[in-house]
Structure formats: structure tokens, C-alpha cells
N, CA, C and O of each residue as an XYZ file, in Angstrom:
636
protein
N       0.509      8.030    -18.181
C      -0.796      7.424    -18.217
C      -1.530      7.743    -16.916
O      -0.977      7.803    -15.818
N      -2.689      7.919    -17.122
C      -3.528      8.805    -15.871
C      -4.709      7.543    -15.532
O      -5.490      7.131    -16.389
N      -4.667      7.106    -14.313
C      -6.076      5.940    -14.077
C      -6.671      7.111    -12.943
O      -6.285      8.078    -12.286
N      -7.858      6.312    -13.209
C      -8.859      6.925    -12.629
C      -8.818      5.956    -11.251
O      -8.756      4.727    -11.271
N      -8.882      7.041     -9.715
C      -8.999      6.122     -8.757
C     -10.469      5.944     -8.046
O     -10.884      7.103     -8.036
N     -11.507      5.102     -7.431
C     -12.370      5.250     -7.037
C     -11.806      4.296     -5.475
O     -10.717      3.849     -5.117
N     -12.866      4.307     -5.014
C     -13.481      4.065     -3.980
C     -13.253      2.528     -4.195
O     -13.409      2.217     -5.375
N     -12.899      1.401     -3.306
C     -12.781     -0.027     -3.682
C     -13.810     -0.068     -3.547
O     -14.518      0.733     -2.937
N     -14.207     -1.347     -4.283
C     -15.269     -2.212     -4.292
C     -15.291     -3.958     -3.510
O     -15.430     -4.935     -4.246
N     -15.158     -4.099     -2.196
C     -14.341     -5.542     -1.697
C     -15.224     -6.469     -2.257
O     -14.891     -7.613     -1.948
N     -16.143     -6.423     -2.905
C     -17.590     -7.099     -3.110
C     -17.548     -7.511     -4.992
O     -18.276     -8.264     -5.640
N     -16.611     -6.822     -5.336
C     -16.547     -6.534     -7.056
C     -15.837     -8.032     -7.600
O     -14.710     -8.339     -7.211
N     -16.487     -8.765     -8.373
C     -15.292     -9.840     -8.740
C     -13.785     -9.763     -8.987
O     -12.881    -10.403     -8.448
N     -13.726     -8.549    -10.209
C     -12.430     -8.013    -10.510
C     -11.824     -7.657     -9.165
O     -10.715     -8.191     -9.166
N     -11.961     -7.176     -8.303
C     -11.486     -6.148     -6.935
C     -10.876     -7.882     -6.631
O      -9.753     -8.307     -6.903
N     -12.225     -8.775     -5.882
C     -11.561     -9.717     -5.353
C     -10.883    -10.432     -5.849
O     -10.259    -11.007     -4.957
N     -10.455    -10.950     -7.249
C      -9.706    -11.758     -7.924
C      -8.627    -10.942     -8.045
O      -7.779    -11.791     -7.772
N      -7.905     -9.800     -8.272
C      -6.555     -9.187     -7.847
C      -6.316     -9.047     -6.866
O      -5.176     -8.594     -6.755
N      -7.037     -9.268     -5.531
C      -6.932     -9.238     -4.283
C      -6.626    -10.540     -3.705
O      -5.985    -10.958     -2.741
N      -7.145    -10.901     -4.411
C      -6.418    -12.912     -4.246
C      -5.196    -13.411     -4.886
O      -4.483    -14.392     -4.674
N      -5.160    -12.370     -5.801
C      -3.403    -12.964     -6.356
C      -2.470    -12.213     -5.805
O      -1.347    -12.703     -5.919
N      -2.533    -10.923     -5.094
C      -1.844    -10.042     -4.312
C      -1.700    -11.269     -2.952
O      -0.659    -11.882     -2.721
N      -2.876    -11.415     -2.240
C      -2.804    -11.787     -1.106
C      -1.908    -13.535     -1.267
O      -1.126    -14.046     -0.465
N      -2.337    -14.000     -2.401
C      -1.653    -14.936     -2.837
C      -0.071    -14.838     -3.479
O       0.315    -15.833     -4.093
N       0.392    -14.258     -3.419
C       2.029    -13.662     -3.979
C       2.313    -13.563     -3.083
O       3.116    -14.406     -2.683
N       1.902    -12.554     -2.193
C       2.682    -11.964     -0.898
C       2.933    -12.714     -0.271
O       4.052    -12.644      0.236
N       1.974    -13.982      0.105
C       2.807    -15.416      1.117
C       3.517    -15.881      0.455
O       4.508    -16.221      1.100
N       3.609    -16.175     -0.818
C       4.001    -17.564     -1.441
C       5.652    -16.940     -1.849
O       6.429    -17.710     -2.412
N       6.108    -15.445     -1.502
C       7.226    -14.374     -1.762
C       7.617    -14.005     -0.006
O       8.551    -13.385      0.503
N       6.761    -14.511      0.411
C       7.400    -14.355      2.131
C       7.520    -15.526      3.184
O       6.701    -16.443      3.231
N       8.401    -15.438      3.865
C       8.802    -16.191      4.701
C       7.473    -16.357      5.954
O       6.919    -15.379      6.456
N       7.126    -17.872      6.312
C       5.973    -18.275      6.835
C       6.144    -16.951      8.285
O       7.257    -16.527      8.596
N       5.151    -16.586      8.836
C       5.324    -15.888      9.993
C       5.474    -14.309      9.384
O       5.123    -13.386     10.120
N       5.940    -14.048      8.189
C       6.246    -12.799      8.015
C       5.485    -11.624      7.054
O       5.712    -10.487      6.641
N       4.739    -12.359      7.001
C       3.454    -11.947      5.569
C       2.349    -11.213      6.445
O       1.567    -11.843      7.156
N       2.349     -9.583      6.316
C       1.285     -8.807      7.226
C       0.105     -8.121      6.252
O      -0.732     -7.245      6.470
N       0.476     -9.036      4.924
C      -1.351     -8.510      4.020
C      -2.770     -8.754      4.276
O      -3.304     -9.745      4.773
N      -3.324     -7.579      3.810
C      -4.373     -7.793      4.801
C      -5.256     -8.103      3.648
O      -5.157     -7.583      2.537
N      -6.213     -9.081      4.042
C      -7.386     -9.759      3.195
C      -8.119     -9.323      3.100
O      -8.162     -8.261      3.722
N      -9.105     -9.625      2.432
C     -10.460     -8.766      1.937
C     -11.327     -8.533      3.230
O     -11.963     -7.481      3.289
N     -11.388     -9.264      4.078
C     -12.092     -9.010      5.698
C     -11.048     -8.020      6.257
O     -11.693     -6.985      6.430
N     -10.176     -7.870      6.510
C      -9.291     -6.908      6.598
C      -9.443     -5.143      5.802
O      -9.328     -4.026      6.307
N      -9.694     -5.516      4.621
C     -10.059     -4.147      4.122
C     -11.327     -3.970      4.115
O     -11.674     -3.063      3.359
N     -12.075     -4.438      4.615
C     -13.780     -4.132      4.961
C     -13.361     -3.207      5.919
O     -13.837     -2.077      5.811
N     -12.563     -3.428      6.853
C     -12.559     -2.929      8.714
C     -12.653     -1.507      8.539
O     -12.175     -0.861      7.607
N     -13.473     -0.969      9.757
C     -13.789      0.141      9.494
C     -12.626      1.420      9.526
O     -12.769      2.551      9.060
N     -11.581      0.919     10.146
C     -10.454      2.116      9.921
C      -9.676      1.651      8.777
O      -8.563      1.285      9.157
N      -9.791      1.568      7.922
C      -9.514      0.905      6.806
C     -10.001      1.930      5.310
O     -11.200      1.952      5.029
N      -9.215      2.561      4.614
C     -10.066      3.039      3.474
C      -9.367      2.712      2.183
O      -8.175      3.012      2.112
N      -9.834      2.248      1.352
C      -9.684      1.521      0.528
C      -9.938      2.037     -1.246
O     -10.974      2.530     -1.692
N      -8.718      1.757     -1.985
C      -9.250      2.345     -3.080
C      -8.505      1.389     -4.529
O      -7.453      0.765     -4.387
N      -9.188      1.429     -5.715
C      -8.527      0.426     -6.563
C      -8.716      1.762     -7.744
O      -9.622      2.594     -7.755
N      -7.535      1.644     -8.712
C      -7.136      2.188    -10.181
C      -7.609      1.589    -11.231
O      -7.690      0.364    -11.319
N      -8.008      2.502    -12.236
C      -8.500      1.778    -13.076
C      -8.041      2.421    -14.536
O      -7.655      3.588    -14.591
N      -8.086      1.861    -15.317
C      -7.366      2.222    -16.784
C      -8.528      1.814    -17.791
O      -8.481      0.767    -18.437
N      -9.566      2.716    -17.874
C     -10.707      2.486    -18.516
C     -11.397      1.481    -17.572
O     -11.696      1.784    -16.417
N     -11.682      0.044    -18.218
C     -12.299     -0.511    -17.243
C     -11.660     -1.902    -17.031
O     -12.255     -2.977    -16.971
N     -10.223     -1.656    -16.919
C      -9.506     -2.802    -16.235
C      -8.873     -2.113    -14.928
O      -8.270     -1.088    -14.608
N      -9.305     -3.131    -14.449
C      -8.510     -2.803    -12.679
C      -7.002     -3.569    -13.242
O      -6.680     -4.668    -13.693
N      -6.076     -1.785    -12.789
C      -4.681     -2.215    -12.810
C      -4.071     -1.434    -11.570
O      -3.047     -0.804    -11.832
N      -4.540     -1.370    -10.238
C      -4.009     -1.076     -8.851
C      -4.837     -1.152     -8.073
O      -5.985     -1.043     -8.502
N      -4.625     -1.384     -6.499
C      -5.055     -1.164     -5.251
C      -4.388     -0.168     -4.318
O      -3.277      0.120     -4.764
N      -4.559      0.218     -3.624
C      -4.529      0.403     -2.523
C      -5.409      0.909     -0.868
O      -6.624      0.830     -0.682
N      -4.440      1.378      0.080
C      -5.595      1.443      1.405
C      -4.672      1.960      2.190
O      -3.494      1.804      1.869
N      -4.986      2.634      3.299
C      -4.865      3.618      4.158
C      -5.520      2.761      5.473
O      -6.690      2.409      5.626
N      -4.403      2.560      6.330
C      -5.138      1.890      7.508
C      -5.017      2.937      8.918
O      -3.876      2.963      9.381
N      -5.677      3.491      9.392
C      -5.594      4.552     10.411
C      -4.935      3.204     11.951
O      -5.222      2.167     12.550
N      -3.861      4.381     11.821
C      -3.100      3.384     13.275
C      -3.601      4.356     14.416
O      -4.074      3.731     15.365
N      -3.615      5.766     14.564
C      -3.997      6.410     15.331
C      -4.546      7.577     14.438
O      -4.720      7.435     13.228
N      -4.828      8.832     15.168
C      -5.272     10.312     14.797
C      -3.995     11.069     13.917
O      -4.209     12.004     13.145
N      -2.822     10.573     14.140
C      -1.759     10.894     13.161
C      -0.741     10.316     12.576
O       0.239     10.712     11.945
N      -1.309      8.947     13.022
C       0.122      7.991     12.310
C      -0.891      7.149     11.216
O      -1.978      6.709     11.591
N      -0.573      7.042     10.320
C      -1.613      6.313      8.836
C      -0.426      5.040      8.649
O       0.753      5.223      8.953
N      -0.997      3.606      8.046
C      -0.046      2.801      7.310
C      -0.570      2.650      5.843
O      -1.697      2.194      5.648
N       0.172      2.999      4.901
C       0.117      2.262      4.024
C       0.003      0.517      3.568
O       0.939     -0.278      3.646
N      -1.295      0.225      3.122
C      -1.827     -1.206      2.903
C      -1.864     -1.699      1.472
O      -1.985     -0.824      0.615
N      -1.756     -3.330      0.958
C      -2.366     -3.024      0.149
C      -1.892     -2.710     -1.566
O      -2.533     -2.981     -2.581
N      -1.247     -2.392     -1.503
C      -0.269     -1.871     -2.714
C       0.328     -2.416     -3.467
O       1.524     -2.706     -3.459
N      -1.006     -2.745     -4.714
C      -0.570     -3.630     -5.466
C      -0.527     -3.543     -7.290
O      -1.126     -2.649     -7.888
N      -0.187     -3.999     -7.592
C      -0.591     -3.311     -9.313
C      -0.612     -4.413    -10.119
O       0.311     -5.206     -9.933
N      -1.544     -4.723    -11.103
C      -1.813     -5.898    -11.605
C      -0.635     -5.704    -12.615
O      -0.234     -4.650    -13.110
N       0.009     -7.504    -12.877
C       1.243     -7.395    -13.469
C       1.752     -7.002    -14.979
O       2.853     -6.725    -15.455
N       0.364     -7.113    -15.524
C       0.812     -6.364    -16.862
C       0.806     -4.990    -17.280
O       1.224     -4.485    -18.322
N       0.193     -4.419    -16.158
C       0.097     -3.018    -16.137
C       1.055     -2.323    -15.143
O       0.788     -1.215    -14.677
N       2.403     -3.144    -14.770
C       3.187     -2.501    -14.002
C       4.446     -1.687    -14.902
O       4.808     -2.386    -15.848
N       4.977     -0.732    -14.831
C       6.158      0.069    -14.846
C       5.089      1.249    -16.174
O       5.227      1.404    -17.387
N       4.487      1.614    -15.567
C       3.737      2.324    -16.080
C       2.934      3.902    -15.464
O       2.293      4.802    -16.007
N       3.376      3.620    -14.117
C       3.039      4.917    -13.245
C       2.067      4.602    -12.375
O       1.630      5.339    -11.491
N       1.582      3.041    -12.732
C       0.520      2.963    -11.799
C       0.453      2.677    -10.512
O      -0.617      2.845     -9.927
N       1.493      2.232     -9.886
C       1.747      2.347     -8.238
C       1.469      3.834     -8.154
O       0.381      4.348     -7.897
N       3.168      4.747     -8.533
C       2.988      6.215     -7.547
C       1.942      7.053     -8.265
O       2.361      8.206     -8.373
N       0.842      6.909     -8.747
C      -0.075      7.369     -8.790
C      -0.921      6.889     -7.626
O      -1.169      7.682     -6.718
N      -1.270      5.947     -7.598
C      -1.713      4.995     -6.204
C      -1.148      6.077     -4.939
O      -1.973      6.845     -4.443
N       0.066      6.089     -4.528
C       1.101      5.835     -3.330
C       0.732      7.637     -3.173
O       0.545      8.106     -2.050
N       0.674      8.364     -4.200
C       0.328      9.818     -4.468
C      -1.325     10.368     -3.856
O      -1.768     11.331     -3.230
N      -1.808      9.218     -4.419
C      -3.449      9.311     -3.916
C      -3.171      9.346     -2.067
O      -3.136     10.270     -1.254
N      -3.016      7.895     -1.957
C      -2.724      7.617     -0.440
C      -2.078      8.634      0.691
O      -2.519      8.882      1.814
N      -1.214      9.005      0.217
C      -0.285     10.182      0.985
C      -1.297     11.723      0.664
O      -1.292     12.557      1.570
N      -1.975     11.976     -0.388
C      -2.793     12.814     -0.769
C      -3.699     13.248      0.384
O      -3.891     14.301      0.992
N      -4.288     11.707      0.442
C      -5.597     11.433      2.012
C      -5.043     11.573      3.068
O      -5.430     12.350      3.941
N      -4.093     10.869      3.141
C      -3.226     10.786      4.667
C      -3.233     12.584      5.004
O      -3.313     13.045      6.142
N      -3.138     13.360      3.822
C      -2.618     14.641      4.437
C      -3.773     15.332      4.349
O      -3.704     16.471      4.809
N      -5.046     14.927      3.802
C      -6.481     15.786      4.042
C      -7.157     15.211      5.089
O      -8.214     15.777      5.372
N      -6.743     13.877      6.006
C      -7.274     13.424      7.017
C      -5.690     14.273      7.904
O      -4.734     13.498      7.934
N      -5.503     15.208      8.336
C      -4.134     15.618      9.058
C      -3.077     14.499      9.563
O      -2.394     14.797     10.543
N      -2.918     13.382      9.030
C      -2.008     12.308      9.266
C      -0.628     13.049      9.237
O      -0.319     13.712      8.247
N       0.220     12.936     10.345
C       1.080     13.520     10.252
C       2.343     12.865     10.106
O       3.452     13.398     10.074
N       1.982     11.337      9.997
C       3.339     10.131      9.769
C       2.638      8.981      9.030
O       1.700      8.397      9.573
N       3.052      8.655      7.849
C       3.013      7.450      7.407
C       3.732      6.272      7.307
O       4.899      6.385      6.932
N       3.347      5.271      7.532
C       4.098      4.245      7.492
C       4.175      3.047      6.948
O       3.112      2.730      6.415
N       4.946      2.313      6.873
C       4.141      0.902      5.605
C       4.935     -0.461      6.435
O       5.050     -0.238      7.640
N       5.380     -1.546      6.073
C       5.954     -2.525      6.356
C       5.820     -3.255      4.763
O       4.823     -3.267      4.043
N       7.349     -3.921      4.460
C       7.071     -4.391      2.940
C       8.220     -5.662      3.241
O       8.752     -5.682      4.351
N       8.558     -6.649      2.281
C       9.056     -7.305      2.352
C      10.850     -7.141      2.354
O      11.285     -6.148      1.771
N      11.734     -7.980      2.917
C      12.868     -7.038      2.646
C      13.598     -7.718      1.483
O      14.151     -6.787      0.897
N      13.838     -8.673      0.951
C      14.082     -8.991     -0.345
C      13.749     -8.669     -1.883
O      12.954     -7.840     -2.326
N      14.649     -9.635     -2.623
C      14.777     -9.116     -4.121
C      13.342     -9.113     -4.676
O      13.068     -8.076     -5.279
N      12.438     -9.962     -4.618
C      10.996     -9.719     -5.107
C      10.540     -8.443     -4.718
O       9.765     -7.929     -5.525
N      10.812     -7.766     -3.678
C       9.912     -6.564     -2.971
C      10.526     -5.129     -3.972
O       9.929     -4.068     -4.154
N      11.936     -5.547     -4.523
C      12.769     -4.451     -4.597
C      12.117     -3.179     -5.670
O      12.479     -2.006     -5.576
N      11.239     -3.606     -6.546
C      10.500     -2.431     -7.353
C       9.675     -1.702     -6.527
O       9.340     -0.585     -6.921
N       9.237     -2.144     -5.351
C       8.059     -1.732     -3.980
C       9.157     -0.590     -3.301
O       9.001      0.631     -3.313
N      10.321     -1.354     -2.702
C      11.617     -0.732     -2.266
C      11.779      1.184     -3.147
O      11.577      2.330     -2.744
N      12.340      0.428     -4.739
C      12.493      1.622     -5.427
C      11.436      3.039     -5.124
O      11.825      4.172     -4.840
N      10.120      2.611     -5.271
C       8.786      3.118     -5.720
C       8.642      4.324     -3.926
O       8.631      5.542     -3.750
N       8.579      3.399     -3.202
C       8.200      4.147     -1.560
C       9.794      5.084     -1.295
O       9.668      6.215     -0.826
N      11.365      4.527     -1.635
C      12.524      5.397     -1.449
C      11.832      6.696     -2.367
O      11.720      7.724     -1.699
N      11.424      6.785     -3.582
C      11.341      8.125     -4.288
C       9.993      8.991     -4.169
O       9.536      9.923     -4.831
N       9.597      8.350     -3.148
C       8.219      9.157     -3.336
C       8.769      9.813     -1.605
O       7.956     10.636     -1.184
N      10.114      9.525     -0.514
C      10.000     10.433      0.346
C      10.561      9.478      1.554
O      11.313      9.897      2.434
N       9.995      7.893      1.448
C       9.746      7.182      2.523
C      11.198      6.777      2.909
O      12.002      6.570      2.000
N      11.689      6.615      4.603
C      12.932      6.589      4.771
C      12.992      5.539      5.909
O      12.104      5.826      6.712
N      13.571      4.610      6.246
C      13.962      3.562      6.907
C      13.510      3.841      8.421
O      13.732      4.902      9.004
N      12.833      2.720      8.982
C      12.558      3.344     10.610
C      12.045      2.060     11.218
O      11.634      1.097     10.570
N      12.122      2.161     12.696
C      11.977      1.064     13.357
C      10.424      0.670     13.529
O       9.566      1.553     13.537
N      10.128     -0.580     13.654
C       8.936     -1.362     13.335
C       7.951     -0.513     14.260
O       8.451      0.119     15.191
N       6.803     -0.478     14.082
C       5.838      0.304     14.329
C       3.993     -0.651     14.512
O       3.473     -1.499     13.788
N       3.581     -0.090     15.589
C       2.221     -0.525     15.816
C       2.413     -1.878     15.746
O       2.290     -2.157     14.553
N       2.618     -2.747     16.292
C       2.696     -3.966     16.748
C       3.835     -4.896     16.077
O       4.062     -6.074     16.353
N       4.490     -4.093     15.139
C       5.049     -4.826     14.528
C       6.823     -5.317     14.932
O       7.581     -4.356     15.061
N       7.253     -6.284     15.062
C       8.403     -6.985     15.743
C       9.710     -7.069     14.587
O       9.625     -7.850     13.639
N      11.051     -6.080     14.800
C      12.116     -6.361     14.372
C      11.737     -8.050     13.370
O      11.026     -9.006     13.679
N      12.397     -7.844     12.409
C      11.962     -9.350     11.268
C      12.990     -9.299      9.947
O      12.601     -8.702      8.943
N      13.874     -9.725      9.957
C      14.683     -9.236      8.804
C      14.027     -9.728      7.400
O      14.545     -9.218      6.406
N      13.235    -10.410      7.228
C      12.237    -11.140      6.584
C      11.248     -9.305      6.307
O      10.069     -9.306      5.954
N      11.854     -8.276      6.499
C      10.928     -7.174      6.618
C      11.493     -5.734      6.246
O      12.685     -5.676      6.547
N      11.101     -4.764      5.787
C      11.873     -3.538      5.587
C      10.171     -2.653      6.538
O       8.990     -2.939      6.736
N      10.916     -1.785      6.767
C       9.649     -0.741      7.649
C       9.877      0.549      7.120
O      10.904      1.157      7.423
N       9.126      0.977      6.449
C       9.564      2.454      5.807
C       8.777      4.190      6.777
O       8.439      4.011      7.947
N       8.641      5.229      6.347
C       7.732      5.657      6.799
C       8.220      7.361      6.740
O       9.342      7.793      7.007
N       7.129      8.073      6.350
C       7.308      9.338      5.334
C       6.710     10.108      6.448
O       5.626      9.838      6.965
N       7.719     11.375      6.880
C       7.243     12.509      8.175
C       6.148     13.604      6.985
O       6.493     14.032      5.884
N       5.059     13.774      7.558
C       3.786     14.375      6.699
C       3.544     15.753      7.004
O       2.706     16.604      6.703
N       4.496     15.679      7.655
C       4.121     17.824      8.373
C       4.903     18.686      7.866
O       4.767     19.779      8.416
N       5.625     18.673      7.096
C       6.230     19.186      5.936
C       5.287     20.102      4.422
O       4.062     20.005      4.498
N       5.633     20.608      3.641
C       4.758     20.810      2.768
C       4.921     20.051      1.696
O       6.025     19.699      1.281
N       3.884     19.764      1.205
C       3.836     18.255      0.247
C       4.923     18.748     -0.982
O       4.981     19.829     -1.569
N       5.730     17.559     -1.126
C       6.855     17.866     -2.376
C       6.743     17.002     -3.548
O       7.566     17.212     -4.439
N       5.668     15.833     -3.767
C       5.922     14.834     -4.913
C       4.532     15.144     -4.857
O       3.751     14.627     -5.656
């Protein structure tokens, strides 16, 4: 199944009402102190680029690209509305993202995700698309409450 990705809309009802149950899961699935999703003021920010999936005209993904520097990118954001999950619509998402990361010359990506059994389809999804275990990054503090992933981009693209 092929969605069409555009440009987010932070302003769109649909955009913000899956953006509120994302941002709303992710605490209520993480340990207080350990929840680094970023909110709709968050994906406004200008190093911030932002994009949502669509399957005709239901929004069934998000994601965003947060520029940490000139070559390190994080993956943000990454979410897929729940009835439209196991369907391709994350690594189509995660494909886009890494797509940009490598037409903006990002030469490391990186993400931070939860480290438990709720996260573990997130886990599956970022292990097969490349992403490999690494120590916390851009401000972020050792948290076992945490997994830190992060895909070397100077390679020639393989997924």
C-alpha cells in the first residue's frame, strides 16, 4: 500500500488530533521524566521538518526530521494511526525521512524511543530499516526507561 506523503499541516484538525493521541500515548507508555515527544510547538520550530501520510484522505502517519547539527539529523515524531498500522505505513514514513536526511547531506541519524514492550514494533521497524544501538546523543542522558538508535548515512543508500 503506497500513501501519499506531504508536507505537515500543525494547524490541520486531523494533523492535531493524531498528534494529541501520539503525544498522549507516549507519556501515558513512559516513565514520568522519560518521555522526549515533541508537541505541536515543537514541530512548528524552525529546524524541525515535518511531514504526515495519507491514504486517500485519512491521515494514517507522521513524521519529522529534527536537524541536531549540519550532519547529525534525529528522527521525531513517528507515529501511525492505530488502525492503519502493520501495513507499511511507518517504513514508508522512516524511508521518506532517511530519504531527506540524505538530500539535506545528513551524514548520521539518530532517534531516541522507548525501551520497553509497548515500543517493541518501533524497536522491530528502525532494527530493519539499518538503525543500530548507540550511546545517547545531543543532550540526551543514559535512561534505561530509553533505547537510542542511530543509522551511519555515508554509505550508499540500501533500503
Amino acid at each position: 500500500m503506497t500513501m501519499q506523503i506531504r508536507t505537515g499541516d500543525t494547524f490541520d484538525p486531523r494533523v492535531v488530533a493524531l498528534l494529541d493521541h501520539h503525544v498522549t500515548a507516549a507519556r501515558a507508555q513512559t516513565a514520568p521524566g522519560s518521555a522526549h515527544v515533541l508537541d505541536l510547538a515543537g514541530l512548528r520550530a524552525s529546524d524541525v521538518a515535518f511531514w504526515t501520510g495519507w491514504d486517500g484522505e485519512t491521515l494514517v502517519a507522521t513524521g519529522a526530521l529534527k536537524a541536531l547539527s549540519v550532519d547529525h539529523g534525529e528522527v521525531k515524531s513517528m507515529h501511525t494511526l492505530q488502525t492503519a498500522r502493520r501495513r507499511g505505513f511507518g517504513g514508508q514514513m522512516l524511508r521518506h525521512i532517511i530519504a531527506e536526511a540524505r538530500r539535506r547531506d545528513i551524514k548520521r541519524l539518530s532517534l531516541e524511543t522507548g525501551s520497553w514492550d509497548y515500543f517493541k514494533p518501533a524497536h522491530a521497524l528502525y532494527h530493519a530499516h539499518g538503525f543500530v544501538p548507540c550511546a545517547p546523543f545531543q543532550g540526551y542522558v543514559e535512561d534505561r526507561n530509553s533505547l537510542f538508535l542511530t543509522l551511519d548515512l555515508t554509505g550508499p543508500a540500501t533500503r
